[in-house]
PDB file of N, CA, C and O in Angstrom:
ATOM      1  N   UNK A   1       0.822  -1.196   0.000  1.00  0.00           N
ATOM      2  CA  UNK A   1       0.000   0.000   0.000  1.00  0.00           C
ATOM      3  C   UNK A   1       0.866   1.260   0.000  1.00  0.00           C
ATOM      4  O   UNK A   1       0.562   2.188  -0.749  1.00  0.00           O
ATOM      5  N   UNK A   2       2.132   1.352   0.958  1.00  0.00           N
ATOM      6  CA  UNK A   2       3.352   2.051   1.101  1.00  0.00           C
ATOM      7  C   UNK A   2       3.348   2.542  -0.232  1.00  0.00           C
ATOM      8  O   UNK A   2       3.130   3.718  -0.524  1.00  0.00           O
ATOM      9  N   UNK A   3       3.650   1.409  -1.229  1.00  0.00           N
ATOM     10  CA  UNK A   3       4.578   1.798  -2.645  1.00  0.00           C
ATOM     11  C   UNK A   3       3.161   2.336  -3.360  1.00  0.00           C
ATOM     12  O   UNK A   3       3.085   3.563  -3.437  1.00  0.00           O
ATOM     13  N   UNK A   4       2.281   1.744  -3.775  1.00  0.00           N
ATOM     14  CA  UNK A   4       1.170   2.260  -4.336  1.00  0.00           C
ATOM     15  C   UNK A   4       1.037   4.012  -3.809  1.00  0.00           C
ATOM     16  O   UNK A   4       0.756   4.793  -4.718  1.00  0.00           O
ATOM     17  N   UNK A   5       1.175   4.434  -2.808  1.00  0.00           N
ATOM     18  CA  UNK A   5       0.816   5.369  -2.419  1.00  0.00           C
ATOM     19  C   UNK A   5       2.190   6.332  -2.541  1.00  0.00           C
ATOM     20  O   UNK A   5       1.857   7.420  -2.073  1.00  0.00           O
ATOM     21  N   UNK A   6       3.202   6.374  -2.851  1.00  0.00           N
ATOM     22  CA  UNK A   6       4.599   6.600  -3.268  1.00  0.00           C
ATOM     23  C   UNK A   6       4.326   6.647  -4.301  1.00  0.00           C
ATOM     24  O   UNK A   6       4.266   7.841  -4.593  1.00  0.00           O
ATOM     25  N   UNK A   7       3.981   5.745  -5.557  1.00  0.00           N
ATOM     26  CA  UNK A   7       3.950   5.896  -6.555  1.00  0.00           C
ATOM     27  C   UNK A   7       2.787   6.883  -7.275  1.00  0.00           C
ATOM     28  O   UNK A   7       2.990   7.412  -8.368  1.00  0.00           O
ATOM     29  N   UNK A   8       1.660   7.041  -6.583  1.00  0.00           N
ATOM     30  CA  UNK A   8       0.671   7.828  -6.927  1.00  0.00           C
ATOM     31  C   UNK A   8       1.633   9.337  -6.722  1.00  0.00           C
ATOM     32  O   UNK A   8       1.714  10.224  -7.572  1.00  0.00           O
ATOM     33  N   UNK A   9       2.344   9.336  -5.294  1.00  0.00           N
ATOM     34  CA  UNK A   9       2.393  10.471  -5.029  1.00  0.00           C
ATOM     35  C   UNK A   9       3.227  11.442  -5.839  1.00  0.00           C
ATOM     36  O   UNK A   9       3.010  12.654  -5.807  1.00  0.00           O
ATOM     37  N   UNK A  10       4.511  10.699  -6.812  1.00  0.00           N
ATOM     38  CA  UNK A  10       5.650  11.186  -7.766  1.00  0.00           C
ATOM     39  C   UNK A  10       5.110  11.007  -8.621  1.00  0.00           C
ATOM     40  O   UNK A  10       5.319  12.076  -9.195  1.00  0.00           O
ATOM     41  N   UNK A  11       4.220  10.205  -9.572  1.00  0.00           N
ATOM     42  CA  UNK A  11       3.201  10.291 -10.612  1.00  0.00           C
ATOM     43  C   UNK A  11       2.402  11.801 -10.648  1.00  0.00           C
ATOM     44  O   UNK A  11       2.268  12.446 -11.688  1.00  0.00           O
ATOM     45  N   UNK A  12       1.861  12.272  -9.219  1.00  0.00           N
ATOM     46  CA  UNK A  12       1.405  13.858  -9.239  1.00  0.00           C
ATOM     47  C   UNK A  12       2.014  15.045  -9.545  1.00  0.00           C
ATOM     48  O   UNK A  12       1.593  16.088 -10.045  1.00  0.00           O
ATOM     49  N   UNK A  13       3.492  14.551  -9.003  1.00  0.00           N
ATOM     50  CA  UNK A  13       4.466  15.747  -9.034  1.00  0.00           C
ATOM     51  C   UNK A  13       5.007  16.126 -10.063  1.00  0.00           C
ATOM     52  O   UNK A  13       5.215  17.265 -10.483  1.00  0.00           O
ATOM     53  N   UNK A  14       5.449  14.238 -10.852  1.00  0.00           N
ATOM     54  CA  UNK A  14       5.896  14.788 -12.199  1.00  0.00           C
ATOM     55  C   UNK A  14       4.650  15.297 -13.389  1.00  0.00           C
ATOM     56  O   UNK A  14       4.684  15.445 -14.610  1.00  0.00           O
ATOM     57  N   UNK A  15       3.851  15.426 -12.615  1.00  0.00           N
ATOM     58  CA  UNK A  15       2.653  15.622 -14.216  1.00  0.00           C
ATOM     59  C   UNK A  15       2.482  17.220 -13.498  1.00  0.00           C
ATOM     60  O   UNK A  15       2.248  18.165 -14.251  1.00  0.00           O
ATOM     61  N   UNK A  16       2.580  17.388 -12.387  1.00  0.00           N
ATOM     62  CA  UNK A  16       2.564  19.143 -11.850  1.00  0.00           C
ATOM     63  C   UNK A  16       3.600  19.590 -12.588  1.00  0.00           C
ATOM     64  O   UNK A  16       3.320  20.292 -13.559  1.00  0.00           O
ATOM     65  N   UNK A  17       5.157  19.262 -12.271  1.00  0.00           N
ATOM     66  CA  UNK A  17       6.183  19.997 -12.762  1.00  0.00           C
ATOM     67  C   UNK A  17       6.344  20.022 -14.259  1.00  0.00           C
ATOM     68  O   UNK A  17       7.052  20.893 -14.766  1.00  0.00           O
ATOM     69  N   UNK A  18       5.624  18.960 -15.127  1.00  0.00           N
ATOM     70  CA  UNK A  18       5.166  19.038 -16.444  1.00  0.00           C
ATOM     71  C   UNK A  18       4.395  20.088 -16.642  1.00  0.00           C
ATOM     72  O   UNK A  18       4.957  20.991 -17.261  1.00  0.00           O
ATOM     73  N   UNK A  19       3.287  20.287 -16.328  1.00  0.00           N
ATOM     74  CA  UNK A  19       2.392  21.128 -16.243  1.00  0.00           C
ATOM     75  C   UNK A  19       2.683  22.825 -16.119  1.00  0.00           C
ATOM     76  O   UNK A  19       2.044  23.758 -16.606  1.00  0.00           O
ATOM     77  N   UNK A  20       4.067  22.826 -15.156  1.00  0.00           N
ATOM     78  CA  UNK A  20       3.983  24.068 -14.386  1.00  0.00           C
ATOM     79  C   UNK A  20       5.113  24.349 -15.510  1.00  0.00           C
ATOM     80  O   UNK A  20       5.099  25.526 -15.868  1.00  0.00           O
ATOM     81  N   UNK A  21       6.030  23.600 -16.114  1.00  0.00           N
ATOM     82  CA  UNK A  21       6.973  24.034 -16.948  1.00  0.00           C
ATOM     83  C   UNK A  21       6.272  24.430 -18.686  1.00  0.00           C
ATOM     84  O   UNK A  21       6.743  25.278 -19.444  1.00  0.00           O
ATOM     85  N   UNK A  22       5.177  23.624 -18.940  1.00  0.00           N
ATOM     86  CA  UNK A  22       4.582  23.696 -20.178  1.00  0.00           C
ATOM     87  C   UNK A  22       3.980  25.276 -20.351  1.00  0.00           C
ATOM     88  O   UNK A  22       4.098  26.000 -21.340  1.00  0.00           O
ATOM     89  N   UNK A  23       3.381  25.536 -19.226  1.00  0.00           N
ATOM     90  CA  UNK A  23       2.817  26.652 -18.556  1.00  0.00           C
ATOM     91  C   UNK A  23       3.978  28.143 -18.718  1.00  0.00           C
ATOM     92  O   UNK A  23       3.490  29.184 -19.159  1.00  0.00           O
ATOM     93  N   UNK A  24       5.193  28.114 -18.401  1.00  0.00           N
ATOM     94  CA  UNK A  24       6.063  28.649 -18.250  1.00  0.00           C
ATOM     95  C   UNK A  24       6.653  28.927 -19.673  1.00  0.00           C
ATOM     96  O   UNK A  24       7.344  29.894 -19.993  1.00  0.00           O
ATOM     97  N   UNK A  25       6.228  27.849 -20.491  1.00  0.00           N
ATOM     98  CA  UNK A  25       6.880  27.897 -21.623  1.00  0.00           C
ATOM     99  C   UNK A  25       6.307  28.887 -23.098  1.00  0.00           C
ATOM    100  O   UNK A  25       6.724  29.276 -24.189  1.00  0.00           O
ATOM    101  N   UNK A  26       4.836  28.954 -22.055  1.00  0.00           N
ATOM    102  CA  UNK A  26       3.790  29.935 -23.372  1.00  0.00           C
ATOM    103  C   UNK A  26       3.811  31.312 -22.364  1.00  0.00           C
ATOM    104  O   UNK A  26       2.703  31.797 -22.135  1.00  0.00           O
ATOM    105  N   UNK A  27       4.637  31.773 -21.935  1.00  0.00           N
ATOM    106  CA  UNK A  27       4.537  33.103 -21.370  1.00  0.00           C
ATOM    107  C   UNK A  27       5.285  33.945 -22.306  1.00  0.00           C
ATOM    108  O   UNK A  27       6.472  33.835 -22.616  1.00  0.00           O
ATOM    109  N   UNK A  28       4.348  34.878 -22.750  1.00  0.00           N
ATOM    110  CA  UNK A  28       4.736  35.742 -23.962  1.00  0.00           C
ATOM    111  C   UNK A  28       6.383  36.651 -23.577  1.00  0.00           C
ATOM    112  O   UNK A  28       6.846  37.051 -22.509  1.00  0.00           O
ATOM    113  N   UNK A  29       6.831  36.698 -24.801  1.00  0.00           N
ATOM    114  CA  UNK A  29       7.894  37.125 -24.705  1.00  0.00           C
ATOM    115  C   UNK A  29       7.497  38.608 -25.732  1.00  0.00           C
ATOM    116  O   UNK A  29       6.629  38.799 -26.583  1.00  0.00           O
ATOM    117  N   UNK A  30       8.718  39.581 -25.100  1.00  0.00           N
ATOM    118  CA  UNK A  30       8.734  40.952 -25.791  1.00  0.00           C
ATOM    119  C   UNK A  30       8.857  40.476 -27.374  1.00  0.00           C
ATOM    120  O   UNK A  30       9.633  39.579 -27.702  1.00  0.00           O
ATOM    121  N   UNK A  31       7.890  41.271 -28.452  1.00  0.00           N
ATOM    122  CA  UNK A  31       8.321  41.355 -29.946  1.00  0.00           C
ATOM    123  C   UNK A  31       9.868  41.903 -29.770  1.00  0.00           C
ATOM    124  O   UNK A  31      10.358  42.720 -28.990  1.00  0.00           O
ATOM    125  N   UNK A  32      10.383  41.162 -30.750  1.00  0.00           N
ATOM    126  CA  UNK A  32      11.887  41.512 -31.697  1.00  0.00           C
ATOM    127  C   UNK A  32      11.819  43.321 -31.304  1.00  0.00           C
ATOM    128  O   UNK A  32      10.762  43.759 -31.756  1.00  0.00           O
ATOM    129  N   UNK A  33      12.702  44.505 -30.560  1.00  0.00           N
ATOM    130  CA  UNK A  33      13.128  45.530 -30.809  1.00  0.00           C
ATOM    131  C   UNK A  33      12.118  46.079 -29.992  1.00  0.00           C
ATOM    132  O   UNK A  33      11.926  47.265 -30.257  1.00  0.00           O
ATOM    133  N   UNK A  34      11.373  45.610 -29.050  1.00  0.00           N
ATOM    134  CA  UNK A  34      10.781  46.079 -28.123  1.00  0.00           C
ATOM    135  C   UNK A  34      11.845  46.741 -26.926  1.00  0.00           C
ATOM    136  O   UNK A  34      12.620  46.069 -26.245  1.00  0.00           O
ATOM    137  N   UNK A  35      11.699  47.984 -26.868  1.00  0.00           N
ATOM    138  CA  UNK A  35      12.220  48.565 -25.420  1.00  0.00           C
ATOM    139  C   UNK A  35      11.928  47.611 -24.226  1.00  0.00           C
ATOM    140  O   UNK A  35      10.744  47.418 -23.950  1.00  0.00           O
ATOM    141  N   UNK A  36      12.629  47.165 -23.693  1.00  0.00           N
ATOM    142  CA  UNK A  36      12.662  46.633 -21.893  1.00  0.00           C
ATOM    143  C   UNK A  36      13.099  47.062 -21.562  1.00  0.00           C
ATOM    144  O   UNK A  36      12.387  48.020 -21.863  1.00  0.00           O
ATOM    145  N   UNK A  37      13.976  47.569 -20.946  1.00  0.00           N
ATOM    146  CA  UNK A  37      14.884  48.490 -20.166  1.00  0.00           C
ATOM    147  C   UNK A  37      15.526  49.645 -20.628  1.00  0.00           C
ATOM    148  O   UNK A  37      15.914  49.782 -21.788  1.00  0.00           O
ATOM    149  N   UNK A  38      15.651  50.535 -19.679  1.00  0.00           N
ATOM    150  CA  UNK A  38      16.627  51.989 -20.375  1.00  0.00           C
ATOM    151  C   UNK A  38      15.819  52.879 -20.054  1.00  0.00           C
ATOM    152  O   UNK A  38      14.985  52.647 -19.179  1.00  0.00           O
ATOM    153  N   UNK A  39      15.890  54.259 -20.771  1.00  0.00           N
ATOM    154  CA  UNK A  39      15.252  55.278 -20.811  1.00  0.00           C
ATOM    155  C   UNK A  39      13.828  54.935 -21.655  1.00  0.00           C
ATOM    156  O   UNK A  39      13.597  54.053 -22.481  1.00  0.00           O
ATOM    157  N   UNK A  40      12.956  56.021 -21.092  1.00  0.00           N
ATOM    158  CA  UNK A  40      11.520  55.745 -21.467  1.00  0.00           C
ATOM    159  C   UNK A  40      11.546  56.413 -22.684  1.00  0.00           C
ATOM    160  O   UNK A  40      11.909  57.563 -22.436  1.00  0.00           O
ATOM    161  N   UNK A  41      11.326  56.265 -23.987  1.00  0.00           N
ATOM    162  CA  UNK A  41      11.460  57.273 -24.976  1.00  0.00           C
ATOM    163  C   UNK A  41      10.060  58.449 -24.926  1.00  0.00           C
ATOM    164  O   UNK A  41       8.834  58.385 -24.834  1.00  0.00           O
ATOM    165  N   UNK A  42      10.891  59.274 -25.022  1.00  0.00           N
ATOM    166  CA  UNK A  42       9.474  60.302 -24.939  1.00  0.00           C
ATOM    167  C   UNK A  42       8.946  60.803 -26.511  1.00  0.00           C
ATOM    168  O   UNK A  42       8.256  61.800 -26.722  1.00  0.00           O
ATOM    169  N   UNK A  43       9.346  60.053 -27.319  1.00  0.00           N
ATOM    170  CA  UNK A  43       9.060  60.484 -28.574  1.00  0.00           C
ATOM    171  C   UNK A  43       9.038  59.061 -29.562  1.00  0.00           C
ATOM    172  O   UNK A  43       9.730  58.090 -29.257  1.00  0.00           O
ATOM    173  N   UNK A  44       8.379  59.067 -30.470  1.00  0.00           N
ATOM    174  CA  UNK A  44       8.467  57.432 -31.200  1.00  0.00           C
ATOM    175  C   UNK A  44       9.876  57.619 -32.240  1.00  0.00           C
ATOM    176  O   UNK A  44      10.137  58.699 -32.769  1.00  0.00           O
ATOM    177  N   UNK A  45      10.441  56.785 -32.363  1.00  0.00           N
ATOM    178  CA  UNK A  45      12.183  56.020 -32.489  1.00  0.00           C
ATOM    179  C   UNK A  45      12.285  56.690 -34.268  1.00  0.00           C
ATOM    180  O   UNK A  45      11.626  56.514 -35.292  1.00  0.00           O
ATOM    181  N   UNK A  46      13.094  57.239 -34.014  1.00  0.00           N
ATOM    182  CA  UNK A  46      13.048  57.226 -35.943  1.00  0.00           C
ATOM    183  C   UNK A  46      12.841  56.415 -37.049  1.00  0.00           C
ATOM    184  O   UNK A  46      13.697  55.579 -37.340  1.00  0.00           O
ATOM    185  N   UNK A  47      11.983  56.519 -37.607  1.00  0.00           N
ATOM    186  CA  UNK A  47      11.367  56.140 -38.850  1.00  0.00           C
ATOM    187  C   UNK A  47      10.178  55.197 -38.037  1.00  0.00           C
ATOM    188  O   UNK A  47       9.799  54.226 -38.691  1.00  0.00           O
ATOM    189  N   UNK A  48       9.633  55.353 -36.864  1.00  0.00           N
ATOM    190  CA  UNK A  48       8.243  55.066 -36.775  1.00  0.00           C
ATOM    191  C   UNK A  48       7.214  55.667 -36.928  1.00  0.00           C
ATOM    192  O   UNK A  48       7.016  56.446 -35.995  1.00  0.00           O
ATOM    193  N   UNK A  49       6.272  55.674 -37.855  1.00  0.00           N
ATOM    194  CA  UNK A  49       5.516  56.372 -38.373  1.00  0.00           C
ATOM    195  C   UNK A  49       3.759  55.603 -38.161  1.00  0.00           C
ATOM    196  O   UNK A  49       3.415  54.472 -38.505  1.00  0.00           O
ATOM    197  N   UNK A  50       2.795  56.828 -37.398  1.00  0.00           N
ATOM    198  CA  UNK A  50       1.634  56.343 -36.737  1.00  0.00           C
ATOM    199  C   UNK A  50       0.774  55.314 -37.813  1.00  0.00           C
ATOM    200  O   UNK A  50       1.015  55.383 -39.019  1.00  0.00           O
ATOM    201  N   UNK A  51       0.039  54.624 -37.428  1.00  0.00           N
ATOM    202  CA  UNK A  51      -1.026  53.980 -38.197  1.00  0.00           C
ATOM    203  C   UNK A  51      -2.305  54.732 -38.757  1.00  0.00           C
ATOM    204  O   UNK A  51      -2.968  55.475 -38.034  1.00  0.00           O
ATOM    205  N   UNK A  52      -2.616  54.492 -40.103  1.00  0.00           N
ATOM    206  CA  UNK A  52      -3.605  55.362 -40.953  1.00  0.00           C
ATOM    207  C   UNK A  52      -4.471  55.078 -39.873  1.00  0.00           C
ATOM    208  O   UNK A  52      -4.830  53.923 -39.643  1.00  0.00           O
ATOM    209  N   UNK A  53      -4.968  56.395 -38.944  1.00  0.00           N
ATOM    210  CA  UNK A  53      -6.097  56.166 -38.194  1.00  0.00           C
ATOM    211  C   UNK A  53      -7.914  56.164 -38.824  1.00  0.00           C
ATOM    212  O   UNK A  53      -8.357  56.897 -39.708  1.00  0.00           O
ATOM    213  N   UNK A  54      -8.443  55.433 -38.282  1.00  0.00           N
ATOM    214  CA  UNK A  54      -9.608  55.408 -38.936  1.00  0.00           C
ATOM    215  C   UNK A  54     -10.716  57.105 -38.419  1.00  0.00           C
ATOM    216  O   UNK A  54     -10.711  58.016 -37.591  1.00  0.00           O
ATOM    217  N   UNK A  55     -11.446  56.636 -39.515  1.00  0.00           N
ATOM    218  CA  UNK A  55     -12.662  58.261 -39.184  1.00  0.00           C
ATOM    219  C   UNK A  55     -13.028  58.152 -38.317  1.00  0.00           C
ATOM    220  O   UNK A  55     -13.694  57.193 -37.929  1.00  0.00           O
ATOM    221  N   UNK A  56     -12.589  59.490 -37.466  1.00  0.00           N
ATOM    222  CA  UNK A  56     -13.040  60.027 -36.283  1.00  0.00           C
ATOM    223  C   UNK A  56     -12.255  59.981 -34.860  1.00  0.00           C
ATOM    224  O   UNK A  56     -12.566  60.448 -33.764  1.00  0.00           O
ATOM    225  N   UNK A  57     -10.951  59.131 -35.355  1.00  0.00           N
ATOM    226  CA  UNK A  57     -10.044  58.913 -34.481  1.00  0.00           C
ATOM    227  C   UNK A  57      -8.345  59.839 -34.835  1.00  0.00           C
ATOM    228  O   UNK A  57      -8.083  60.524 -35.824  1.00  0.00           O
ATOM    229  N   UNK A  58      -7.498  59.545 -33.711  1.00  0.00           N
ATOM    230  CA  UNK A  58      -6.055  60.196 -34.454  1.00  0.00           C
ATOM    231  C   UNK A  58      -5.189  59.462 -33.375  1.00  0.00           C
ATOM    232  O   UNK A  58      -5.671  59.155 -32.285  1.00  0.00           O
ATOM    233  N   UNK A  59      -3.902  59.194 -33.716  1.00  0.00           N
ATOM    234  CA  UNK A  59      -3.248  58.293 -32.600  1.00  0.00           C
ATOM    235  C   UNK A  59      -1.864  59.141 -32.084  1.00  0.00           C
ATOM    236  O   UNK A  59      -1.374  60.163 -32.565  1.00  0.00           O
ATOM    237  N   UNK A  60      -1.508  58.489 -31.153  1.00  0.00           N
ATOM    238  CA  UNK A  60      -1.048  59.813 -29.832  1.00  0.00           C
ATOM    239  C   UNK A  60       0.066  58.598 -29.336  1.00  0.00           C
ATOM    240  O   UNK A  60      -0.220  57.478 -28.911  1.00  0.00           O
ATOM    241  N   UNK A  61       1.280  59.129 -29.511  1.00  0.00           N
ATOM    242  CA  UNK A  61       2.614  57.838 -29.012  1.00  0.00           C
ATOM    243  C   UNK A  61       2.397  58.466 -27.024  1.00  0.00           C
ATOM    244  O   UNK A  61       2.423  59.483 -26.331  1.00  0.00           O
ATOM    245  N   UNK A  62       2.174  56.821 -26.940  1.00  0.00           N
ATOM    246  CA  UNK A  62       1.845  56.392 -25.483  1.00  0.00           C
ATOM    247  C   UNK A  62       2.935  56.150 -24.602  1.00  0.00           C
ATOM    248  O   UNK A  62       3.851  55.993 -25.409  1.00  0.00           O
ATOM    249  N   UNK A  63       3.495  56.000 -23.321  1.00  0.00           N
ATOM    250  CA  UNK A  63       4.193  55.045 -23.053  1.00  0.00           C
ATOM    251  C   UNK A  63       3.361  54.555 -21.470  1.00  0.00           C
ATOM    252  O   UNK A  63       3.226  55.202 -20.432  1.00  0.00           O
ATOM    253  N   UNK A  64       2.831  52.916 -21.890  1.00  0.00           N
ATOM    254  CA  UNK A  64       1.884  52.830 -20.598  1.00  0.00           C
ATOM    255  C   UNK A  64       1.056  50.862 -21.374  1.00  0.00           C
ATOM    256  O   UNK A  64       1.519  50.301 -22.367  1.00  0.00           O
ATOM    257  N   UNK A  65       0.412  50.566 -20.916  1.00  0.00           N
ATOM    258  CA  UNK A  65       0.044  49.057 -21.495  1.00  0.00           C
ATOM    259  C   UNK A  65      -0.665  49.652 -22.982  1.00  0.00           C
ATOM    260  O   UNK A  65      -1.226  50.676 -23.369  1.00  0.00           O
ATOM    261  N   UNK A  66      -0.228  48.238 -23.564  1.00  0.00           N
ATOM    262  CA  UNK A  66      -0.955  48.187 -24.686  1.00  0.00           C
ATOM    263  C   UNK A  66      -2.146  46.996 -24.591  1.00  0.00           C
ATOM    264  O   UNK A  66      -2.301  46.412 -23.519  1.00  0.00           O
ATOM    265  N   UNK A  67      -2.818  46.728 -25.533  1.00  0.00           N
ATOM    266  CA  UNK A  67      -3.663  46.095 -25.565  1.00  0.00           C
ATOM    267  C   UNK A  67      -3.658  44.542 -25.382  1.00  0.00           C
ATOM    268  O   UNK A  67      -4.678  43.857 -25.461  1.00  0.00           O
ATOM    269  N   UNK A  68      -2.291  44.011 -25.105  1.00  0.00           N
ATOM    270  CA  UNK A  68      -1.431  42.807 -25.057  1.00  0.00           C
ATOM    271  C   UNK A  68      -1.605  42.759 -23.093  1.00  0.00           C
ATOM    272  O   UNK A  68      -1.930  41.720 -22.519  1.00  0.00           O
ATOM    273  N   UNK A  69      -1.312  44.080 -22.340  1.00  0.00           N
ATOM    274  CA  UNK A  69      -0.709  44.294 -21.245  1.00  0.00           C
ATOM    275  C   UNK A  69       0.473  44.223 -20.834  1.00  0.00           C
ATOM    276  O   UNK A  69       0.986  44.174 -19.716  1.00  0.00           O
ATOM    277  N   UNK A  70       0.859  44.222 -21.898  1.00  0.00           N
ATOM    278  CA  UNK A  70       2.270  44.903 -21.728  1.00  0.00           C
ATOM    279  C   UNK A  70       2.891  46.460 -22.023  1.00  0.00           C
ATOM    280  O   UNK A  70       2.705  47.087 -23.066  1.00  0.00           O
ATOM    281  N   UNK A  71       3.901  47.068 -20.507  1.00  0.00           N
ATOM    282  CA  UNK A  71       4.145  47.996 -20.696  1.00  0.00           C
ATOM    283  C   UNK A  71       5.081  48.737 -21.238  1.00  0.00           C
ATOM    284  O   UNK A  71       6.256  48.852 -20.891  1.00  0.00           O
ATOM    285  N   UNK A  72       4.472  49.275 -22.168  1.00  0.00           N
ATOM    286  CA  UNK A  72       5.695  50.106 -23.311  1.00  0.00           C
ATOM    287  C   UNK A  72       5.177  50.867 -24.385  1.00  0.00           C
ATOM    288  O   UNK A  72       4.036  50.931 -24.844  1.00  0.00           O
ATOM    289  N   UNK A  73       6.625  51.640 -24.814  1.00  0.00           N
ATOM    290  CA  UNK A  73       6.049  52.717 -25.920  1.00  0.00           C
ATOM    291  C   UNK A  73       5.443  52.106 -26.754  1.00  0.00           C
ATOM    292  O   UNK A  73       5.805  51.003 -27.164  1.00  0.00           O
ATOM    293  N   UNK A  74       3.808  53.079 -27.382  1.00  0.00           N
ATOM    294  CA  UNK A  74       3.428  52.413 -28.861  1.00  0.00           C
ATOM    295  C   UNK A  74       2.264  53.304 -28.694  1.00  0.00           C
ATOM    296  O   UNK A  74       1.722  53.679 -27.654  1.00  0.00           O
ATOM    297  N   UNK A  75       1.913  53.638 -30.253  1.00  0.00           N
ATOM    298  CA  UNK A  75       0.580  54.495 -30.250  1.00  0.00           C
ATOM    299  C   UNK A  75      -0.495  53.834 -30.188  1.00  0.00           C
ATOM    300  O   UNK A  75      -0.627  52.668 -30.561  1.00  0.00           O
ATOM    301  N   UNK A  76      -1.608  54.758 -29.561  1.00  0.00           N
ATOM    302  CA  UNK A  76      -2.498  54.591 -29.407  1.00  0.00           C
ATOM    303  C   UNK A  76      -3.780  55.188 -29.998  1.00  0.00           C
ATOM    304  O   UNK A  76      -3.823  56.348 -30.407  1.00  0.00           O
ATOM    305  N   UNK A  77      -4.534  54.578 -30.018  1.00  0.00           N
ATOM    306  CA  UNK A  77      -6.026  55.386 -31.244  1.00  0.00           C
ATOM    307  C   UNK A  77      -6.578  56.110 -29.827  1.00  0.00           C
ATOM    308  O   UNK A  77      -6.560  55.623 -28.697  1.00  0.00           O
ATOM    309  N   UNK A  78      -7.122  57.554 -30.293  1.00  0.00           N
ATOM    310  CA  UNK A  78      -7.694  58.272 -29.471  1.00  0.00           C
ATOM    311  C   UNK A  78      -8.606  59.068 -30.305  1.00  0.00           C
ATOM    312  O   UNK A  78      -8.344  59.989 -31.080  1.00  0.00           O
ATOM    313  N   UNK A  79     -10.169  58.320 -29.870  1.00  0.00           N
ATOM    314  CA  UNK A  79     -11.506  59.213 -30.590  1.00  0.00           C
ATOM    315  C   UNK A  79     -11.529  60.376 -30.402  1.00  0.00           C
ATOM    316  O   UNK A  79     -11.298  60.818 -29.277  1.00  0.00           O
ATOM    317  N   UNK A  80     -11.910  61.453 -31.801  1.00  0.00           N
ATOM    318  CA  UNK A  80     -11.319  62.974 -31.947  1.00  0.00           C
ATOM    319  C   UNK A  80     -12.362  63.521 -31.165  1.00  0.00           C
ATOM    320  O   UNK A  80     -13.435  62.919 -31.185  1.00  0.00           O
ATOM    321  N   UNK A  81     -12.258  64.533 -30.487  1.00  0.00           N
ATOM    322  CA  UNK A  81     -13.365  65.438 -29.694  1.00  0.00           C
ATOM    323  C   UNK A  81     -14.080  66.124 -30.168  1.00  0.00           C
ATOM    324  O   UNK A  81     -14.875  66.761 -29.477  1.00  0.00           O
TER     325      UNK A  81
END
C-alpha cells in the first residue's frame, strides 16, 4: 500500500512539474526591438511612423500598457473630440 501510495504520489508531481513548466513555456515574450529596459522614450524612435487612423479617431505615441498588457512605448487610437 506504502509503494502504491509513493507511486501515486511522484506520478502527481511529475505531471505538476510538467504542467507548471509547459505553462512557463507559453509566457509571452517581448516582440523583436521592443524597449525593456533603459530610458523611457518620450518620442516614437526614428522612422516610426503612426497607423492610418480610422474616421473620427487620431493616434497619440503612449508610453503605458498596450492592448497585449504589456508595458511600453506604442501608439495609441484616441476618438477625436
Amino acid at each position: 500500500m506504502k509503494r502504491l501510495l509513493l507511486t501515486a504520489a511522484s506520478l502527481a508531481l511529475a505531471t505538476g512539474l510538467g504542467t507548471a513548466g509547459a505553462l512557463a513555456a507559453n509566457i509571452a515574450q517581448p516582440a523583436p526591438g521592443t524597449i525593456v529596459y533603459g530610458p523611457i522614450p518620450a518620442a516614437p524612435l526614428a522612422g516610426m511612423i503612426a497607423p492610418t487612423p480610422l474616421a473620427g479617431f487620431h493616434y497619440e505615441w503612449v508610453y503605458g500598457y498596450d492592448h497585449h498588457a504589456v508595458y511600453k512605448a506604442h501608439w495609441e487610437a484616441v476618438r477625436n473630440s
